[in-house]
GUFI-258619 format. One record per residue (C-alpha): x, y negated, z. Coordinates in steps of 0.05 Angstrom, whole numbers, padded with zeros to 5 digits, always signed. Layout:
% GUFI-258619
XYZ ...
END
This chain:
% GUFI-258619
+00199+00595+00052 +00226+00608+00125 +00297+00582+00132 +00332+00648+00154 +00397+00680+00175 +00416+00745+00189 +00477+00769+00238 +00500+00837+00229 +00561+00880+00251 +00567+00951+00242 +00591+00990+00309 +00646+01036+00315 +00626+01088+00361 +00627+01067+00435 +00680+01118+00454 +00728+01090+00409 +00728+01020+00439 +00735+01027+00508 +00783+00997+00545 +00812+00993+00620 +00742+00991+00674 +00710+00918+00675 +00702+00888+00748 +00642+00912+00788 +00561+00880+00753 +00510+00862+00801 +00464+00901+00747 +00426+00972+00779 +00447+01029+00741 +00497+00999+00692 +00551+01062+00708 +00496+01111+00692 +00482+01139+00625 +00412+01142+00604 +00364+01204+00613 +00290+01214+00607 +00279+01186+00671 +00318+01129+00679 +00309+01091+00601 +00278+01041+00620 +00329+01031+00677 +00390+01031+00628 +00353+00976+00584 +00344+00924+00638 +00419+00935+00670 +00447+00929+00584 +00397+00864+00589 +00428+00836+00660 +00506+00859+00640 +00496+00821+00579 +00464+00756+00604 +00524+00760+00659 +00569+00757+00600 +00525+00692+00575 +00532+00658+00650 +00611+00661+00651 +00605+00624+00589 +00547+00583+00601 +00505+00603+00562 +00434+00612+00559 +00402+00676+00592 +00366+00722+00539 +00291+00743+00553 +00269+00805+00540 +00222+00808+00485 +00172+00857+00472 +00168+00866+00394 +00246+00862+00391 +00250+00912+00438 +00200+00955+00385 +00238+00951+00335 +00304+00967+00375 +00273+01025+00406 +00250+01060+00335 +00321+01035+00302 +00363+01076+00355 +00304+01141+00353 +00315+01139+00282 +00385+01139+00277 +00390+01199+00339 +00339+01243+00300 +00360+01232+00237 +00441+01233+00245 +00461+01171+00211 +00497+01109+00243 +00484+01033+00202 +00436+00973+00210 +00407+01000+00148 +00374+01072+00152 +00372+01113+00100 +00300+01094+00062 +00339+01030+00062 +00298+00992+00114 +00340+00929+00145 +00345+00898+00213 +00303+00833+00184 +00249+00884+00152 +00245+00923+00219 +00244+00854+00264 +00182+00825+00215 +00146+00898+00220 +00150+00894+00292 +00120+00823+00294 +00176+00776+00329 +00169+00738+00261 +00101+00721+00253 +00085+00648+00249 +00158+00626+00255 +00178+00568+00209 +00257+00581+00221 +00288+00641+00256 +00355+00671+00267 +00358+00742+00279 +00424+00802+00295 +00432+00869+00316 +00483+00908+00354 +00487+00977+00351 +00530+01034+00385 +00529+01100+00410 +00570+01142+00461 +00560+01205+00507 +00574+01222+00581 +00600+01159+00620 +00610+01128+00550 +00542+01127+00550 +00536+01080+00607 +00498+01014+00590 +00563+00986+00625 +00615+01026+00572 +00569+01006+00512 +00569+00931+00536 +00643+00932+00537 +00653+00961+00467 +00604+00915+00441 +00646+00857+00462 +00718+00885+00447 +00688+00884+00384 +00693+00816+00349 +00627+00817+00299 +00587+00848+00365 +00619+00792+00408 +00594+00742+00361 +00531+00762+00370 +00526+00775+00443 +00550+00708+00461 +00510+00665+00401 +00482+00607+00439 +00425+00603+00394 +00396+00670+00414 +00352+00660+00458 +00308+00737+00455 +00330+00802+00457 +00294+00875+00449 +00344+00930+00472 +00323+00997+00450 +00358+01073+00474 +00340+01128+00450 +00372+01193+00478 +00416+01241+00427 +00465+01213+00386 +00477+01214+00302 +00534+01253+00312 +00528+01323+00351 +00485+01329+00420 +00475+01299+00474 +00485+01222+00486 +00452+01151+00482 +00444+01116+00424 +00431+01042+00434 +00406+00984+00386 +00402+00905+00400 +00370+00863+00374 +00370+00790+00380 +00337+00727+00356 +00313+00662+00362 +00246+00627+00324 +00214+00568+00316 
END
């Protein structure tokens, strides 16, 4: 049996977390909330603001990961279309169950995997304001700056659980062997 371990937090919603403007990123688009044409924009500058995070810390960079990102992706389109807000949906899939589905387990003798969740609309929407809340937020924090992860699969999907409008955003993160 794989030796496993799962990290988890739940999120409170982005626009309850934030706090005073962080100091200029070097990452394109991080200030802009996500829209149909700029999603794949908004994953890579949550991907760079968090790996900036990692280098003040010295820490390993995160890679992006295809079948992380998969399973990110449908996580945050299921939770937008179907108005609910937990790592577990409501069929009671789990971020482990979704990770293996998408593949990022296959062949791997040990793994660690965690997810990060959060939503938030207008500027909170902002890769840069959901980066924030995810590390004023201790259990996120933990996660975001794990020096074992070494992968990552961001997923947005546009509309939130909760009313219109809005980003909602999973990550998920893991490491294999």
């Amino acid at each position: 049996m794989a030796r496993q371990r799962v990290l988890c937090t739940l999120a409170v919603c982005a626009a309850c977390l934030l706090g005073p403007a962080a100091a200029a990123s070097a990452c394109a688009g991080s200030d802009t909330p996500p829209t149909g044409a700029n999603v794949a924009r908004a994953q890579s500058a949550t991907l760079c603001l968090i790996n900036e995070n990692r280098a003040k810390r010295d820490l390993p960079r995160l890679e992006a990961t295809a079948s992380l990102a998969r399973a990110a992706a449908a996580h945050s389109r299921d939770m937008a279309s179907r108005g609910f807000f937990s790592h577990a949906s409501p069929g009671g899939s789990t971020p482990r169950q979704r990770i293996d589905r998408a593949g990022y387990l296959d062949g791997a003798s040990r793994w660690t995997i965690g997810e990060t969740i959060a939503w938030g609309s207008g500027g909170m929407a902002s890769p840069a304001s959901i980066v924030r809340s995810w590390l004023q937020s201790p259990g996120h924090r933990a996660i975001l700056l794990d020096g074992r992860f070494r992968d990552v699969g961001i997923g947005i999907a546009l509309g939130a659980p909760q009313g219109a409008g809005g980003a909602t955003f999973t990550g998920n993160f893991g490491a294999r062997s």
